[in-house]
FIVODREN-221681 format. One record per residue (C-alpha): x, y, z; residue in one letter; residue number from 1. Coordinates in steps of 0.25 Angstrom, whole numbers, plus 5000, padded with zeros to 4 digits. Example, Ala and Ser with C-alpha at 12.3 -4.5 7.8 and 13.67 -1.06 7.14 Angstrom:
REM FIVODREN-221681
     px     py     pz   code   pos
   5049   4982   5031      A     1
   5055   4996   5029      S     2
This chain:
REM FIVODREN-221681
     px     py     pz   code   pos
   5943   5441   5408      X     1
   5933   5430   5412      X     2
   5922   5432   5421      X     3
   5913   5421   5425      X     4
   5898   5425   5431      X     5
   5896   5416   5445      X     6
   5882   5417   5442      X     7
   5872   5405   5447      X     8
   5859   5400   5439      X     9
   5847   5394   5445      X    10
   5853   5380   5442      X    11
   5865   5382   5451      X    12
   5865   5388   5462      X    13
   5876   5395   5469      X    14
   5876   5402   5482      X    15
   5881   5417   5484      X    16
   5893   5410   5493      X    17
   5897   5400   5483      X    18
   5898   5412   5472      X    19
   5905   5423   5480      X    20
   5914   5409   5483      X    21
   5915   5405   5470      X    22
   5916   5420   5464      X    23
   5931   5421   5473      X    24
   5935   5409   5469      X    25
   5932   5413   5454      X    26
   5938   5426   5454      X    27
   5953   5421   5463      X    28
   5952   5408   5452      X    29
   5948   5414   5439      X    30
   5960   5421   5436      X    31
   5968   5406   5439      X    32
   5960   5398   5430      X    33
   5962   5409   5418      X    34
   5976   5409   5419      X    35
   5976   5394   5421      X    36
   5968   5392   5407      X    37
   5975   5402   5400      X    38
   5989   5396   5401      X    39
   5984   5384   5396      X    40
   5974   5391   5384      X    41
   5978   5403   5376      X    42
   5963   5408   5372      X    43
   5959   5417   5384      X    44
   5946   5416   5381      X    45
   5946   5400   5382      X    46
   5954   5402   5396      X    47
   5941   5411   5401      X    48
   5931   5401   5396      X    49
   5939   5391   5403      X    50
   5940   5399   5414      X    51
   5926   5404   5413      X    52
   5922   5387   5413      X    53
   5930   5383   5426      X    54
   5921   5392   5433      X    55
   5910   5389   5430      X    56
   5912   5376   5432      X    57
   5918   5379   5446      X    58
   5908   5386   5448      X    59
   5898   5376   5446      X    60
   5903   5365   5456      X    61
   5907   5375   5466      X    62
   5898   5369   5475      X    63
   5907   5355   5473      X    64
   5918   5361   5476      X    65
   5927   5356   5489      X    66
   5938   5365   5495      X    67
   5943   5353   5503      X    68
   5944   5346   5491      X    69
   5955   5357   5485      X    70
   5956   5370   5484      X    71
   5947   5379   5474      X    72
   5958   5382   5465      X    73
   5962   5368   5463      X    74
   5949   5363   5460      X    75
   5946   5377   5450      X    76
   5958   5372   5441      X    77
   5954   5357   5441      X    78
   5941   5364   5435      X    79
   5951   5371   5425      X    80
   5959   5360   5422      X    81
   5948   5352   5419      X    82
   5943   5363   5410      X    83
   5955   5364   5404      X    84
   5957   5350   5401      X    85
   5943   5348   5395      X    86
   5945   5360   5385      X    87
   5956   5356   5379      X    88
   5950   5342   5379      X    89
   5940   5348   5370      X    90
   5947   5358   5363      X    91
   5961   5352   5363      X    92
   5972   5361   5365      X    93
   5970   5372   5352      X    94
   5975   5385   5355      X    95
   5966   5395   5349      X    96
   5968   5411   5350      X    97
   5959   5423   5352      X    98
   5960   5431   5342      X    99
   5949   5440   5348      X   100
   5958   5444   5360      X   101
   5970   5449   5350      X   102
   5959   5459   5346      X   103
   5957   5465   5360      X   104
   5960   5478   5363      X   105
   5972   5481   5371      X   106
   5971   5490   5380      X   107
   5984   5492   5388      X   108
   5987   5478   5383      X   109
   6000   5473   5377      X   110
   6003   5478   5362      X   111
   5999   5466   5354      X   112
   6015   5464   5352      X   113
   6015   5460   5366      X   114
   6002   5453   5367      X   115
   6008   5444   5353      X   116
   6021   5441   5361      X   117
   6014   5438   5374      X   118
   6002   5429   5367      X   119
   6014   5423   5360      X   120
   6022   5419   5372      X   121
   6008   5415   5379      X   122
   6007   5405   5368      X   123
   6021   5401   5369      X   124
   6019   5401   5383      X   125
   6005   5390   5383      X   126
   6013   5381   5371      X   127
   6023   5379   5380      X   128
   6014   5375   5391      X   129
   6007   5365   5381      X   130
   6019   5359   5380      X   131
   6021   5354   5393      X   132
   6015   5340   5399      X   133
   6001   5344   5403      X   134
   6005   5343   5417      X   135
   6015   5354   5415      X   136
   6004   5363   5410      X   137
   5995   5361   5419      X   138
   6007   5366   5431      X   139
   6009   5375   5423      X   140
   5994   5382   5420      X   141
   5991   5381   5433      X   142
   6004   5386   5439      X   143
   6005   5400   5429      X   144
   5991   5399   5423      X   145
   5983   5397   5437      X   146
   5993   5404   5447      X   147
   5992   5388   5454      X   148
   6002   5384   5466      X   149
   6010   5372   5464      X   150
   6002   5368   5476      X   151
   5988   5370   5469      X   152
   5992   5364   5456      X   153
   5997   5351   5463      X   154
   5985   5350   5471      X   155
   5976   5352   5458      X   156
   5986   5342   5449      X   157
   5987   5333   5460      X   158
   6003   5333   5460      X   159
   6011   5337   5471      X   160
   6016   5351   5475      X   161
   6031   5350   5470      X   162
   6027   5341   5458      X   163
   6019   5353   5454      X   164
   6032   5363   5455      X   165
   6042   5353   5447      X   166
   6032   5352   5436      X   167
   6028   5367   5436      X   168
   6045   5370   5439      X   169
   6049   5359   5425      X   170
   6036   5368   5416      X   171
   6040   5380   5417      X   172
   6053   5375   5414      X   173
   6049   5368   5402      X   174
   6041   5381   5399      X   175
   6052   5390   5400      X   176
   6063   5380   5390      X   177
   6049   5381   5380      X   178
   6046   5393   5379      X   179
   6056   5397   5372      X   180
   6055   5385   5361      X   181
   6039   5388   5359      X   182
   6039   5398   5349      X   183
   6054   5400   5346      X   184
């Protein structure tokens, strides 16, 4: 998995309390904002460098940062989304595959028969997604990928509570009646 080093240079300082702070907040959030990337990119690596990049940029305006002014988790994915938003600005939206991580031993892994059909239905699973109004996806990837309330998506969105639920109700609908089609 990804680690991340909260290590300080001369340049910037950070004091033992901001980093013990910081270190729980990283290590309750990490696994959040991976699952967040990953139902959005298939490359695994890609998700941890992205991961890897909110972090640190958390981590450099720390310092900034304003609980009054919402809550760490919402203003850790804005940083995500943002991040998100300006890869595949520069990259687009290619999919590309690691071919090195096929290669890896499995040790107590699935047979590579199931780690086929289970890739498979993954990519079924993130074309369906990429389907649905950008919106949707976002509900969605937060929702399943970041283990969000409907509560915390809305405040981070900026839509209301229930407006959150219908849309999040009407995707995974939309989701199921596609999934079928995508790849059939």
């Amino acid at each position: 998995m990804l680690f991340f080093a909260l290590q300080a240079g001369p340049a910037d300082k950070v004091d033992q309390r901001t980093a013990e702070a910081f270190a729980r907040l990283y290590e309750e959030f990490l696994p959040k904002v991976f699952h967040y990337f990953s139902y959005r990119i298939l490359d695994t690596q890609l998700a941890e460098d992205l991961t890897s990049a909110v972090f640190e940029k958390a981590l450099a305006k720390f310092k900034g940062y304003n609980a009054s002014k919402a809550s760490f988790s919402t203003w850790v994915f804005t940083i995500a989304r943002n991040t998100l938003i300006d890869h595949f600005r520069v990259e687009g939206r290619r999919r590309t595959s690691n071919l090195d991580a096929a290669a890896e031993p499995t040790d107590g892994s699935p047979s590579p028969e199931e780690a086929v059909v289970k890739d498979e239905e993954r990519r079924r699973l993130l074309a369906c997604i990429a389907r649905l109004p950008e919106t949707e996806q976002e509900i969605i990837t937060l929702k399943f990928g970041a283990g969000m309330t409907n509560r915390q998506i809305a405040g981070l969105l900026g839509l209301g509570e229930s407006n959150v639920g219908v849309i999040l109700y009407r995707a995974v609908r939309k989701l199921r009646n596609s999934f079928g089609e995508v790849g059939s």
